[in-house]
C-alpha positions as a Python dict, from the first residue, in 0.01 Angstrom:
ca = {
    (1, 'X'): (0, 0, 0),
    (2, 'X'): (189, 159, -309),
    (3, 'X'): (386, 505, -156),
    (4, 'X'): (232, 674, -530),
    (5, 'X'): (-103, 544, -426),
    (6, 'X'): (-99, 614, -39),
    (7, 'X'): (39, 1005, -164),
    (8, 'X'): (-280, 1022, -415),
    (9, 'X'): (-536, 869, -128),
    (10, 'X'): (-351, 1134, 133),
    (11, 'X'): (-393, 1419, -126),
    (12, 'X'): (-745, 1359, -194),
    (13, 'X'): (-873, 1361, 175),
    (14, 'X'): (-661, 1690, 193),
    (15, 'X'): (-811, 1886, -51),
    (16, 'X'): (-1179, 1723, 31),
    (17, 'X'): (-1144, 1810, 404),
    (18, 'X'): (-971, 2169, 392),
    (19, 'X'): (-1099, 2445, 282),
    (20, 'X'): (-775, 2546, 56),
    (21, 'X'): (-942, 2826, -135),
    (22, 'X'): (-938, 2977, 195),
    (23, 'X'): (-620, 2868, 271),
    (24, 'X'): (-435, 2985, -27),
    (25, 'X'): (-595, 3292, -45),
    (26, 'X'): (-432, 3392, 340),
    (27, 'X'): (-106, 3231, 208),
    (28, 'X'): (-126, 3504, -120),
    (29, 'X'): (-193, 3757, 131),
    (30, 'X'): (65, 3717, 387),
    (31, 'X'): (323, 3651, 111),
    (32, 'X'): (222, 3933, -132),
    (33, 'X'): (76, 4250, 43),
    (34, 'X'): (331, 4268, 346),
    (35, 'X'): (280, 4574, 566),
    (36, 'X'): (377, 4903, 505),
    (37, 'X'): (381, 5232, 733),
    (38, 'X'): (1, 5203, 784),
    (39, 'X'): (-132, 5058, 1100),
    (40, 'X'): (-474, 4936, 957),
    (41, 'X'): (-245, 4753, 734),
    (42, 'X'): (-21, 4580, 1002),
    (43, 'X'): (-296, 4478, 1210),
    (44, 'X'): (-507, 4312, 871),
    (45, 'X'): (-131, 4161, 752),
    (46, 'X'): (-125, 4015, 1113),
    (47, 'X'): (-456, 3880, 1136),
    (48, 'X'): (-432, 3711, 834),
    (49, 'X'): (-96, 3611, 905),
    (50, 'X'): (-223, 3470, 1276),
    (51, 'X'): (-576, 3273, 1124),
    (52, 'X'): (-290, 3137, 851),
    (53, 'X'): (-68, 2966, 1116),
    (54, 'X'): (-402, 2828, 1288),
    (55, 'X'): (-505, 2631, 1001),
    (56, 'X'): (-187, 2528, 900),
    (57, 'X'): (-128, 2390, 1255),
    (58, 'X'): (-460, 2228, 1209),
    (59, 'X'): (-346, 2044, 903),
    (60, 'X'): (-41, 1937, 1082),
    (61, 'X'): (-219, 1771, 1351),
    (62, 'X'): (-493, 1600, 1102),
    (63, 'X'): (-159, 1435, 951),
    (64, 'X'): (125, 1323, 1199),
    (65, 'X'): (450, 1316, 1036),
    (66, 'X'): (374, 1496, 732),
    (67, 'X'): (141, 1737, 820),
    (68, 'X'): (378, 2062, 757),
    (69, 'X'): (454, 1954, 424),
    (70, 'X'): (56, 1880, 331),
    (71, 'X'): (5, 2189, 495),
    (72, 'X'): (260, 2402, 296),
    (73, 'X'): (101, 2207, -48),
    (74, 'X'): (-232, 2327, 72),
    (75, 'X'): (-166, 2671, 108),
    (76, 'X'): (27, 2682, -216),
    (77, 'X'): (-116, 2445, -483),
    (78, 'X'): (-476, 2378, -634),
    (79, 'X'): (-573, 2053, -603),
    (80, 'X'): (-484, 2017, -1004),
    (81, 'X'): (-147, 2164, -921),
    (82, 'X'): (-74, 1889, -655),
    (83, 'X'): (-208, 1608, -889),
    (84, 'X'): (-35, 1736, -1128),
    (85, 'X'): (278, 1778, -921),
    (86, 'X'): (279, 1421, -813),
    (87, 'X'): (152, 1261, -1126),
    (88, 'X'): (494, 1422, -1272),
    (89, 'X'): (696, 1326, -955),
    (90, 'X'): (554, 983, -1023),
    (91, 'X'): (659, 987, -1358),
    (92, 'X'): (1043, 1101, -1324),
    (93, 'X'): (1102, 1062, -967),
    (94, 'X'): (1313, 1348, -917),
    (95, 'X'): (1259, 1701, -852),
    (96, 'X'): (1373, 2028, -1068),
    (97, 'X'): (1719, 2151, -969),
    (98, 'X'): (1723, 2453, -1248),
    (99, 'X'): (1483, 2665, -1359),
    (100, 'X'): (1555, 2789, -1751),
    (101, 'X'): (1304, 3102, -1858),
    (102, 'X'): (1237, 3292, -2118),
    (103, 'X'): (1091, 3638, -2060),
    (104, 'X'): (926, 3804, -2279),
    (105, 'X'): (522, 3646, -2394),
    (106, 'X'): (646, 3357, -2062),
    (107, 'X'): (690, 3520, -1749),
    (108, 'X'): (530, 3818, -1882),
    (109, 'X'): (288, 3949, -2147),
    (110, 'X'): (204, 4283, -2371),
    (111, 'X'): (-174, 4175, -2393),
    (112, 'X'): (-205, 4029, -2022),
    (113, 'X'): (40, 4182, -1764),
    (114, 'X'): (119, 4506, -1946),
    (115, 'X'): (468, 4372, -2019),
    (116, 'X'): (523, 4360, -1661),
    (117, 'X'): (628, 4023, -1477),
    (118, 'X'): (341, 3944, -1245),
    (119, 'X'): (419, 3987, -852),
    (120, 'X'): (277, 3619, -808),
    (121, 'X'): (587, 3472, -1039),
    (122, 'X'): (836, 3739, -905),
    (123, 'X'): (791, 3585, -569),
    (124, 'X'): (775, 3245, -659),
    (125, 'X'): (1124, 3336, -854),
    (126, 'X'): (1200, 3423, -495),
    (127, 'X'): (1135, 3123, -330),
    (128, 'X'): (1285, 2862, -533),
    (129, 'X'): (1597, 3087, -505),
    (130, 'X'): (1555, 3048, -110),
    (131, 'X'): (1530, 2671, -187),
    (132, 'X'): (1878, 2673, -359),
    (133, 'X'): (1754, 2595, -725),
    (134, 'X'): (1900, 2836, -961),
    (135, 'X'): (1746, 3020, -1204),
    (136, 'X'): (1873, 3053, -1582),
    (137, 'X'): (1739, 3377, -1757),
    (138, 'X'): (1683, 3267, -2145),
    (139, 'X'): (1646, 3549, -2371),
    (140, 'X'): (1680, 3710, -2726),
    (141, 'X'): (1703, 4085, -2594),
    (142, 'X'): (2049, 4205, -2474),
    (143, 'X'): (2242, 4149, -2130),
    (144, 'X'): (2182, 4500, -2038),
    (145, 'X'): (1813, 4507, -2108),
    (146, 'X'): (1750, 4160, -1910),
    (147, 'X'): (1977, 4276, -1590),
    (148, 'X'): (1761, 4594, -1596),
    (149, 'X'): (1423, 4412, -1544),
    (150, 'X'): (1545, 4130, -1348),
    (151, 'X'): (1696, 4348, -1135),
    (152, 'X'): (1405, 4574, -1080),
    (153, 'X'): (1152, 4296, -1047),
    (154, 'X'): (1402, 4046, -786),
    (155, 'X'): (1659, 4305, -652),
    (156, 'X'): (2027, 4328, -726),
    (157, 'X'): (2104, 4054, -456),
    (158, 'X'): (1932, 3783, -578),
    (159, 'X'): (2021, 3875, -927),
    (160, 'X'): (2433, 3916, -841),
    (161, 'X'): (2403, 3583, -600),
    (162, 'X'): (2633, 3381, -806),
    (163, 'X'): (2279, 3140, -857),
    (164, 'X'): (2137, 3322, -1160),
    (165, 'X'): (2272, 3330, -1502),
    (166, 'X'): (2117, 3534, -1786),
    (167, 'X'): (2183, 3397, -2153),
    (168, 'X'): (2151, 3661, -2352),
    (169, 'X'): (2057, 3762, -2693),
    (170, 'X'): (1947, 3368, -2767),
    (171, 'X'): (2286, 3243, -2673),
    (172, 'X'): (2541, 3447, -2805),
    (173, 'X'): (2679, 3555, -2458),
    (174, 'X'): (2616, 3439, -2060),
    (175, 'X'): (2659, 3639, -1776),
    (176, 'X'): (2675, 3475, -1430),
    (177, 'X'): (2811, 3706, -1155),
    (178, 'X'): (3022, 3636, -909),
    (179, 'X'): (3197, 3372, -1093),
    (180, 'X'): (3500, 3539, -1170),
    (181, 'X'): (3661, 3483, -1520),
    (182, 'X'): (3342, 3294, -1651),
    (183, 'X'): (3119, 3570, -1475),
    (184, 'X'): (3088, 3647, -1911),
    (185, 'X'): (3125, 3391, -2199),
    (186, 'X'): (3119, 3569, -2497),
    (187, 'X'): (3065, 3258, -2724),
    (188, 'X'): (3030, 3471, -3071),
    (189, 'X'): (3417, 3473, -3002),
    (190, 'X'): (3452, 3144, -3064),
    (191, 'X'): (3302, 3164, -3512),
    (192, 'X'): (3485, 3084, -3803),
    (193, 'X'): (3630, 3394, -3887),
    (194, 'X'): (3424, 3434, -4199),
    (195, 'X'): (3091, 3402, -4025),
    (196, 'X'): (3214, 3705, -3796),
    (197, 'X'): (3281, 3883, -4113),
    (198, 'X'): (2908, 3864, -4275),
    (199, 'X'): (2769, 3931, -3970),
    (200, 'X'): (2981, 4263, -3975),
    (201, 'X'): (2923, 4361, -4308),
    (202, 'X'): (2563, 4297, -4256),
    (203, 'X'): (2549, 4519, -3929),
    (204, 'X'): (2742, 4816, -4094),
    (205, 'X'): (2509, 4743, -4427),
    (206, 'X'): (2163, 4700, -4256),
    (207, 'X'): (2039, 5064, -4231),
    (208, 'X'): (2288, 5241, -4465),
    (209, 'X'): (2173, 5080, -4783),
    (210, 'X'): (1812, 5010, -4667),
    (211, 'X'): (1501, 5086, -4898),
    (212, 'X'): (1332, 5366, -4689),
    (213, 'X'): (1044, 5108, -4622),
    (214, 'X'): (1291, 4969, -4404),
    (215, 'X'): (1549, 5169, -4323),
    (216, 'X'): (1279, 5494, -4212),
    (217, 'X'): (1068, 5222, -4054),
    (218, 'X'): (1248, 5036, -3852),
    (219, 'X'): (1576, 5061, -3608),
    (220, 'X'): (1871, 4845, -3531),
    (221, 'X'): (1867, 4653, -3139),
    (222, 'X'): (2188, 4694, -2989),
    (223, 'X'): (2320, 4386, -2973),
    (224, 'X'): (2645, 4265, -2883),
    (225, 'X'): (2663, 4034, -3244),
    (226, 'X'): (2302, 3941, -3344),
    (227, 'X'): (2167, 4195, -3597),
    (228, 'X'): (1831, 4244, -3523),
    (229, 'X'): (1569, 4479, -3708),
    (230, 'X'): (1271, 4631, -3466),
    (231, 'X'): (999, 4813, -3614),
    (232, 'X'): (939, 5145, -3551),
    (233, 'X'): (551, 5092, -3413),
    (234, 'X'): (360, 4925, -3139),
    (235, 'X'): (490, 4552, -3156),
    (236, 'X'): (222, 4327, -3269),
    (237, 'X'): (47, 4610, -3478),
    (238, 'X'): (-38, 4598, -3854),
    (239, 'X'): (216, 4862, -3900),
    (240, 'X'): (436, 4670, -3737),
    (241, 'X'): (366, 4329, -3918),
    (242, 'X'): (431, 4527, -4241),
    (243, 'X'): (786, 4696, -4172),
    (244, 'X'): (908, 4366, -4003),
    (245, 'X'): (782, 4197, -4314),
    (246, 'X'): (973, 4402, -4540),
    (247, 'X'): (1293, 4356, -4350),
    (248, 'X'): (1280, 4025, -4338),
    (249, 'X'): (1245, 4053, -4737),
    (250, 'X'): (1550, 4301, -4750),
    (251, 'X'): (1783, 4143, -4501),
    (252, 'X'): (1780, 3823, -4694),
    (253, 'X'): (1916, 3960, -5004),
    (254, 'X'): (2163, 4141, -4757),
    (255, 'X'): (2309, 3817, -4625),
    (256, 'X'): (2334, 3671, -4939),
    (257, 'X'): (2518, 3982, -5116),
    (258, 'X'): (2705, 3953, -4749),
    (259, 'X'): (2846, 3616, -4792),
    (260, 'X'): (2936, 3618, -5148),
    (261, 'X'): (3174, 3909, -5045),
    (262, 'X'): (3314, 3681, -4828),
    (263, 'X'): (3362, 3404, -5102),
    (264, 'X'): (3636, 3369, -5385),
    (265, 'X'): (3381, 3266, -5644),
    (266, 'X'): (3156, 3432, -5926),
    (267, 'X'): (2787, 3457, -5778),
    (268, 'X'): (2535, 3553, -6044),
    (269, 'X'): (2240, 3576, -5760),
    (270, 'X'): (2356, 3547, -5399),
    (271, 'X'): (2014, 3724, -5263),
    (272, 'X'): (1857, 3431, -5470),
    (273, 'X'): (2013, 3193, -5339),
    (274, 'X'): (2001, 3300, -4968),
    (275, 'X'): (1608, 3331, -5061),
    (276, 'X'): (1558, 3006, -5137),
    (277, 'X'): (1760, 2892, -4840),
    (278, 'X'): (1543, 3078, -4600),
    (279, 'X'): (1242, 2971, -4757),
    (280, 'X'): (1250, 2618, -4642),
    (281, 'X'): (1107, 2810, -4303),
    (282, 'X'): (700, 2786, -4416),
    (283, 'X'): (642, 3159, -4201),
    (284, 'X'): (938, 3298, -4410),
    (285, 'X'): (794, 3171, -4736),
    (286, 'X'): (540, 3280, -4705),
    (287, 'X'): (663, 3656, -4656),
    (288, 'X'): (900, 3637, -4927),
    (289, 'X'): (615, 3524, -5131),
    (290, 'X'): (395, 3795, -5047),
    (291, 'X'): (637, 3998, -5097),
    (292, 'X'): (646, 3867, -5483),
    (293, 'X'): (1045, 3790, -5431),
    (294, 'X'): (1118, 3433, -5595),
    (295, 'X'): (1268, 3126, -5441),
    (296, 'X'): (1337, 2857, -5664),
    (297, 'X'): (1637, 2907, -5732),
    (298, 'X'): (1845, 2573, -5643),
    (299, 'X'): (2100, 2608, -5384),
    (300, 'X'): (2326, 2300, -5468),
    (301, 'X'): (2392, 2518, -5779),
    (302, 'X'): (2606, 2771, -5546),
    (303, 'X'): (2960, 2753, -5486),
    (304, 'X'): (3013, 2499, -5206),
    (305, 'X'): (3262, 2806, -5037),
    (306, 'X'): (2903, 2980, -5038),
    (307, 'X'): (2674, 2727, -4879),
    (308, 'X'): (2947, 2634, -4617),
    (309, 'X'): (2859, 2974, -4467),
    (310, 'X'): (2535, 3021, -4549),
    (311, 'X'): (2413, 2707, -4386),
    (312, 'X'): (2604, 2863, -4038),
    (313, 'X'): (2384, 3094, -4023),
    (314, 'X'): (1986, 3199, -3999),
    (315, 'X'): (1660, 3420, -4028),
    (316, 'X'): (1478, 3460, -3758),
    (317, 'X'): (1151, 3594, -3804),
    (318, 'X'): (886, 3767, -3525),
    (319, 'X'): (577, 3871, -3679),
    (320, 'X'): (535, 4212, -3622),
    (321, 'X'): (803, 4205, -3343),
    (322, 'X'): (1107, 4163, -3491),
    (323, 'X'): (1408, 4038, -3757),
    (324, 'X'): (1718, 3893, -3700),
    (325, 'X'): (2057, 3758, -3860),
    (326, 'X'): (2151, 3492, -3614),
    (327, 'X'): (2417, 3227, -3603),
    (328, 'X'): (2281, 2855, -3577),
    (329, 'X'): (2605, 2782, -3384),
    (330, 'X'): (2504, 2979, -3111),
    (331, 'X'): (2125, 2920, -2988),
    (332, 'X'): (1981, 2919, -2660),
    (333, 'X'): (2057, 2557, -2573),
    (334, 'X'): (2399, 2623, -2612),
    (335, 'X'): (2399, 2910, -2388),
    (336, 'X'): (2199, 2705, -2133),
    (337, 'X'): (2429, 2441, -2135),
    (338, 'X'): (2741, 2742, -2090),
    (339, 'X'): (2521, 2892, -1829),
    (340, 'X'): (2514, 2496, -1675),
    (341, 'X'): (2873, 2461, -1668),
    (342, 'X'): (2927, 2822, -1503),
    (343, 'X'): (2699, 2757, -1243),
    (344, 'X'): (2837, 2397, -1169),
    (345, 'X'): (2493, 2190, -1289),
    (346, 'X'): (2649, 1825, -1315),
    (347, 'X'): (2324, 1641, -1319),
    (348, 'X'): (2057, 1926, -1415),
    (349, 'X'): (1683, 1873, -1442),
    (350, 'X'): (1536, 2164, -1571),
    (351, 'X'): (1206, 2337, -1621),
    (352, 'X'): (1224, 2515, -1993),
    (353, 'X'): (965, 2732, -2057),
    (354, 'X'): (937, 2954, -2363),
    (355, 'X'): (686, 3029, -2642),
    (356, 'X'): (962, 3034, -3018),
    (357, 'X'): (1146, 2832, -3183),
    (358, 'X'): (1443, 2945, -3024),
    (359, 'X'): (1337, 2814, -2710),
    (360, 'X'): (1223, 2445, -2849),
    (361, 'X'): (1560, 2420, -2922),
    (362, 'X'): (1624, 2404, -2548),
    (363, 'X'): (1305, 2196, -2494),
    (364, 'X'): (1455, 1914, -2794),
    (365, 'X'): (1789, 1913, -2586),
    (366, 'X'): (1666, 1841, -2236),
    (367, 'X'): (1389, 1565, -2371),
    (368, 'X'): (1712, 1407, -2533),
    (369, 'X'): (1913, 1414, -2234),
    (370, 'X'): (1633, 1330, -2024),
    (371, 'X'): (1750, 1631, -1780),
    (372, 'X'): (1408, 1806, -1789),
    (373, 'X'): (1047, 1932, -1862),
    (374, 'X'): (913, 2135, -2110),
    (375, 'X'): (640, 2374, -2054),
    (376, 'X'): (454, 2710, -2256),
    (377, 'X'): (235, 2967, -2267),
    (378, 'X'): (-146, 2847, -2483),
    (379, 'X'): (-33, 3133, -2746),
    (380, 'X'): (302, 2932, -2844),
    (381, 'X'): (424, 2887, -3188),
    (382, 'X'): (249, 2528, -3297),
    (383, 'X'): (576, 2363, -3321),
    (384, 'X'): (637, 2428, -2926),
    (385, 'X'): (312, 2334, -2838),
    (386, 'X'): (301, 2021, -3019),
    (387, 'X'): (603, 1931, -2819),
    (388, 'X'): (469, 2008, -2455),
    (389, 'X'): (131, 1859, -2547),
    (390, 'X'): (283, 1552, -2672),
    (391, 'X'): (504, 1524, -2294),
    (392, 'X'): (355, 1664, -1992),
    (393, 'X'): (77, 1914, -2128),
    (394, 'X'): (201, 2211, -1884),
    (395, 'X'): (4, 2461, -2126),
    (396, 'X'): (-54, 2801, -1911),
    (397, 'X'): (-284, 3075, -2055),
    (398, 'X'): (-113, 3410, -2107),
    (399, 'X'): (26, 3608, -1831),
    (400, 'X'): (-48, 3316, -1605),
    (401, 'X'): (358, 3124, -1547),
    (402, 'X'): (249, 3092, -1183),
    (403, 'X'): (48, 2800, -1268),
    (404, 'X'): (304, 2603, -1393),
    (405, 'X'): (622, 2738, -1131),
    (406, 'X'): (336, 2659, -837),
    (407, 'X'): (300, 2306, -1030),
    (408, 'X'): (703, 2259, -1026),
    (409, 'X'): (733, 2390, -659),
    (410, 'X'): (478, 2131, -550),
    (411, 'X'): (735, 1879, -678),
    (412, 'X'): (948, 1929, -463),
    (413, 'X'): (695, 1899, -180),
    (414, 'X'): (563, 1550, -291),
    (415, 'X'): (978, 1396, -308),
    (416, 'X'): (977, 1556, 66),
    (417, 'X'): (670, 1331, 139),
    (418, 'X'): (842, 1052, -17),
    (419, 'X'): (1161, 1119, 189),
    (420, 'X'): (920, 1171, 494),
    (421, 'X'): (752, 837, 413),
    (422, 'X'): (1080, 577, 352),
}
């Protein structure tokens, strides 16, 4: 018989002859409420504890020679999540060796987990750190915020084990501890000089010269080289979508005006030009358009000294959240593959998930290298989920990542029953 087939025959009687809701539920117990000071507590922790070693042991007897691992997938996985897990082992025959994450509206949610990583996913986090995969932290906010939460949500140890690495404000910097010299790669270091420069002029320009729309309304994130406007109201509100709308109108011009300083050539209408640039983004042209600014102004009639720099860099836009001045020479999947490198990933095969643009970047690279999967929370932008619909459909509803790093985990446990089975 076919080892794929014998796996899916073996899975099947498993989940049709255990009670795994059961099971699972004395696993989450065990490895999420452990015992404090209170006795009641102890004994209940130990009872559970004691009834979950009973019928794990009686999985292990019901299948000699692979009974722990079916035994560990029962008390871990749904039956989806081990189909799932072997239909994708199946499929690439290898295991994940990285895990690359994005934080914020991924692992955790405003509308579902109160912005707060849920304690399932901290502790899975946990264990695939005890398994020896490390974990790349993927993010647009800055190194100090991300070490902050990580740190509070996994501890200081795992986070400073020399097996995490935290790209930071979408790839301009990594930071991997313990690593000496390359513990941080500041890669903004590495521009054209004149990029540098319009970034600067833009940062020292942003709030100074801002319509009081913007510059009343909003606030500056304090980045190490992104320049990134946040709105002074709840994310996600109307009052937010407004003021990040209006900054997104206003920095535009900005760059433009920026880069033509930069420039040895007569520039009737940088903030035109820069406009129409931007606009080939549909979301952005459709703000500038609400916005009544025009943007048909035709870019191949600017100075080539002009386009050279403005096609370096670019918008990004967050409805309601946020917007940015970023480089397209630095992104996230040039961080990851820094934060590769630094952590000695020769042969990596990662998990991405994220929910922007930013992160499908990372998504494209790893389909093109074949060195991973791709998965993202139901609320992502539509270009990311077209892409992780169109591969392996690992589509997770909001505030729920533990579906999907359960899903990966049980990977791992199916190439063990193939190593167990040879």
């Amino acid at each position: 018989m076919d080892l794929d087939m014998e796996q899916y025959d073996q899975l099947y009687r498993l989940y049709k002859s255990v009670d795994t809701t059961t099971l699972r539920g004395y696993q989450e117990f065990v490895d999420l409420f452990p015992p404090l000071s209170s006795t009641v507590a102890l004994e209940q922790w130990e009872t559970a504890s004691d009834r979950l070693d009973a019928l794990k042991s009686d999985i292990t007897d019901e299948f000699p020679g692979t009974g722990e691992t079916y035994a560990e997938i029962a008390a871990r996985l749904t039956r989806d999540e081990a189909f799932t897990a072997l239909d994708l082992y199946s499929k690439y025959d290898r295991s994940v060796n990285v895990l690359v994450l994005d934080v914020d509206e991924t692992l955790r949610s405003a509308g579902d987990t109160d912005n707060e990583i849920p304690r399932d996913t901290l502790y899975l986090l946990t264990q695939f750190h005890e398994a020896g995969i490390p974990i790349v932290v993927c993010t647009g906010q800055t190194l100090e915020n991300v070490k902050g939460f990580m740190i509070q949500g996994l501890g200081n140890d795992l986070v400073s084990s020399g097996q995490m690495s935290i790209v930071y404000e979408s790839g301009n910097g990594v930071f991997t501890p313990k690593h000496g010299e390359d513990t941080k790669r500041l890669l903004y270091e590495r521009l054209d000089g004149a990029v540098v420069d319009v970034f600067e002029t833009v940062r020292r320009r942003v709030l100074s010269e801002a319509p009081d729309a913007v510059g009343k309304r909003c606030h500056l994130q304090g980045n190490e080289f992104n320049v990134t406007l946040k709105p002074n109201a709840e994310v996600g509100s109307d009052n937010a979508v407004e003021i990040i709308d209006e900054s997104l109108c206003y920095l535009c011009g900005l760059v433009g005006d920026a880069i033509a300083a930069q420039v040895d050539a007569e520039i009737d209408d940088p903030a035109g030009y820069a406009r129409a640039y931007f606009s080939r983004d549909p979301e952005i042209l459709d703000v500038l358009e609400a916005g009544g600014l025009p943007t048909h102004a035709d870019i191949e009639d600017a100075p080539e000294a002009f386009r050279d720099i403005l096609e370096r860099v670019d918008l990004g836009y967050y409805e309601g959240d946020a917007a940015e001045l970023v480089s397209l020479e630095l992104d996230k999947s040039a961080g990851v593959e820094e934060a590769f490198d630094v952590l000695g990933i020769d042969d990596p095969f990662a998990l991405v998930m994220g929910d922007s643009k930013s992160d499908l970047r990372v998504m494209r690279w790893v389909d093109e290298n074949d060195a991973g999967i791709a998965a993202a929370p139901a609320h992502s932008s539509p270009d990311v989920l077209d892409h992780v619909s169109s591969r392996d459909d690992l589509v997770y509803e909001a505030g729920d990542a533990s579906t999907v790093l359960r899903t990966i985990y049980g990977i791992s446990l199916v190439e063990q029953l193939d190593e167990q089975g040879e």
